[in-house]
C-alpha positions in Angstrom: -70.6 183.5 250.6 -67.9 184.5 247.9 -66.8 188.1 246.8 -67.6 187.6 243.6 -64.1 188.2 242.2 -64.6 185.3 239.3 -61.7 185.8 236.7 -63.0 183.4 233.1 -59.3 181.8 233.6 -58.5 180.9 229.7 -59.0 184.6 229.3 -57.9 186.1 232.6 -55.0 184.2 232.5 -54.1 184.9 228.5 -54.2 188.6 228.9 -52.8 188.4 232.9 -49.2 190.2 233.0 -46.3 188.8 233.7 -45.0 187.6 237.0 -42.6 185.1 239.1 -44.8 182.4 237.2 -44.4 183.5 233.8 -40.5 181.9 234.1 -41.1 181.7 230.2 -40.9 185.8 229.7 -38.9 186.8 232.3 -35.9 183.6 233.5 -32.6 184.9 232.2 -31.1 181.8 233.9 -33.8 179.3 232.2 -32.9 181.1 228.6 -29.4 181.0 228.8 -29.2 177.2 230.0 -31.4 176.5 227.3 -30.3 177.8 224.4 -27.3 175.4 224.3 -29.7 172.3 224.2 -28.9 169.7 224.5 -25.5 169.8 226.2 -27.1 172.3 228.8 -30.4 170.2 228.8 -28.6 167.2 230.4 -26.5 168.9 232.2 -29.7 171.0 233.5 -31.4 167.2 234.0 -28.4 165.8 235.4 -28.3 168.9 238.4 -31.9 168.7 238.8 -31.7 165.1 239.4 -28.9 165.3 241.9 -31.4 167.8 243.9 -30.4 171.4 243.3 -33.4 173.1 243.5 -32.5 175.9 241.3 -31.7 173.3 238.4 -35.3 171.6 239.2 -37.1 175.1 239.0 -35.6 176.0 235.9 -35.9 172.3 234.4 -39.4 172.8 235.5 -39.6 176.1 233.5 -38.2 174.4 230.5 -40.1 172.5 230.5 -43.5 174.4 230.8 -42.3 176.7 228.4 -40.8 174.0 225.7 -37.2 176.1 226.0 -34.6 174.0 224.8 -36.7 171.2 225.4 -40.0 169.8 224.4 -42.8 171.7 226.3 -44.8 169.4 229.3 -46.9 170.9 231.8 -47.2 167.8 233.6 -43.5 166.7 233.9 -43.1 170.8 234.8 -45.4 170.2 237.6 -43.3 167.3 239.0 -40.6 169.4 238.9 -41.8 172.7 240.1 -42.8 170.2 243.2 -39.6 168.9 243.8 -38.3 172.4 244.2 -40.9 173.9 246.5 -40.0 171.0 248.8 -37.1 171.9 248.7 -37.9 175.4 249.6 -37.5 177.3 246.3 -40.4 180.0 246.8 -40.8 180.3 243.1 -41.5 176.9 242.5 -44.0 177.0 245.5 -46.2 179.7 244.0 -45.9 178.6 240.6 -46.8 175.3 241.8 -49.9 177.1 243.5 -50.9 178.3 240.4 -51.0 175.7 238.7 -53.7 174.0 241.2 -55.4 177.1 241.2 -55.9 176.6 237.6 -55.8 173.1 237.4 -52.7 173.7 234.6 -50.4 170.3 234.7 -52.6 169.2 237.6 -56.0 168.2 238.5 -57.1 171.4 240.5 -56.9 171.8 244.0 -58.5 174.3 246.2 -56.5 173.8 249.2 -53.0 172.4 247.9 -53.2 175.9 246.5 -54.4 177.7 249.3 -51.3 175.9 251.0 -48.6 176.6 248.5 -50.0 180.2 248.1 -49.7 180.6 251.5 -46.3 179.5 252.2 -45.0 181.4 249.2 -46.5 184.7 250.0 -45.5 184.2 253.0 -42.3 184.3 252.3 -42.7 187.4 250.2 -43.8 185.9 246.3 -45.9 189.2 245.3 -47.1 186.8 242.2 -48.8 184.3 245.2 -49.9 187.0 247.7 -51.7 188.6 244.4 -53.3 184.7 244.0 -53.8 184.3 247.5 -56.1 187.9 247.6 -57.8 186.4 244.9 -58.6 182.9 246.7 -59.8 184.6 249.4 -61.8 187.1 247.6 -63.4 184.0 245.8 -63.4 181.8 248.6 -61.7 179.0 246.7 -61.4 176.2 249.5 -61.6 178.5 252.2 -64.6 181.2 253.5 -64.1 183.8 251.1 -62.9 186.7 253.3 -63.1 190.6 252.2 -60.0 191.5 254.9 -57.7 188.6 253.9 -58.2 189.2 250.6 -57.4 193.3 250.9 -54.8 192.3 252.7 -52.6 190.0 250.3 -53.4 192.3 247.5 -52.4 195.2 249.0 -49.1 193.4 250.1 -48.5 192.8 246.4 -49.5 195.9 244.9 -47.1 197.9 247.5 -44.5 195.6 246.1 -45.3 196.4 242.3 -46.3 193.1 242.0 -47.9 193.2 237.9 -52.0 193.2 238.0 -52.0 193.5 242.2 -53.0 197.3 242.5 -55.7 196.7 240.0 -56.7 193.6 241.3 -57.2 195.7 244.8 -59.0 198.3 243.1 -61.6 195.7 241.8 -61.7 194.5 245.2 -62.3 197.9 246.7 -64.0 199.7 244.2 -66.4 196.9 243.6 -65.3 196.2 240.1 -65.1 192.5 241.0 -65.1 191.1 237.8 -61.8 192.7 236.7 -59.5 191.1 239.0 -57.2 188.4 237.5 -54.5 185.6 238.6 -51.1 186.4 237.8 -50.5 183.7 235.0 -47.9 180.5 234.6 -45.6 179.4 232.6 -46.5 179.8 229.1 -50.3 179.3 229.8 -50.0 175.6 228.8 -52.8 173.5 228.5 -53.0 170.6 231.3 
């Protein structure tokens, strides 16, 4: 059975507010490597390639956002994954995100329960708000009411973007309103 928390994704996610995801909006580092493409583009491809996980989330931001270098989801994705096994908690939950959404890559219920997970885990309020939601939806798992209170409220207490309202669906049975905290740039796969 599934708490019927069903965000319409091409509009939930286009009027979702910002968060660790949206590295386009809100990734000082990504901007100021980028606006000097292309020196700082190879240089950014060149430390991403020697397996600095900083350089590979922010190439992967580049990337998804087409800063300083021409936008692709799909090379962002390979990217994002090199850094979240690398441990970068950002690229994890974007990562998430974009197989919650299937953005970059084919979706995939439980590689994004897993990345979710990990990242929130770790303390991402952007995947503990995604994580309530895929347990309020039951999206590869048993949808389940207390798990999904319970990443939610994590992230709203934080002042994670969207999270108290999010809860506030949840609780006040306003299901429908709840929405994932978007990705970079909302790029279509």
């Amino acid at each position: 059975m599934s708490i019927s928390i069903r965000p319409v994704l091409a509009a939930s996610l286009a009027a979702a507010l910002s968060a660790p995801l949206a590295a386009c909006a809100q990734a000082p580092a990504v901007q100021l490597r980028t606006v000097i493409a292309p020196v700082m583009s190879a240089e950014l491809r060149a430390a991403a390639a020697a397996g600095d996980a900083q350089a590979q989330f922010d190439l992967a931001s580049a990337l998804a956002c087409g800063r300083g270098v021409k936008a692709d989801v799909r090379e962002a994705a390979r990217w994002f994954a090199r850094a979240s096994d690398k441990g970068h908690v950002q690229a994890g939950a974007t990562l998430g995100w974009m197989y919650m959404t299937g953005r970059g890559v084919a979706r995939d219920d439980a590689r994004a329960l897993e990345l979710l997970a990990q990242a929130a885990e770790r303390g991402d309020t952007s995947a503990q708000n995604n994580l309530g939601i895929v347990y309020a939806q039951g999206r590869g798992v048993p949808a389940d009411r207390a798990l999904a209170e319970k990443w939610l409220r994590r992230a709203a207490e934080q002042g994670a973007p969207g999270a108290a309202r999010n809860l506030d669906a949840l609780l006040g049975g306003r299901e429908r309103t709840a929405q994932p905290m978007r990705g970079p740039g909302d790029l279509e796969a």
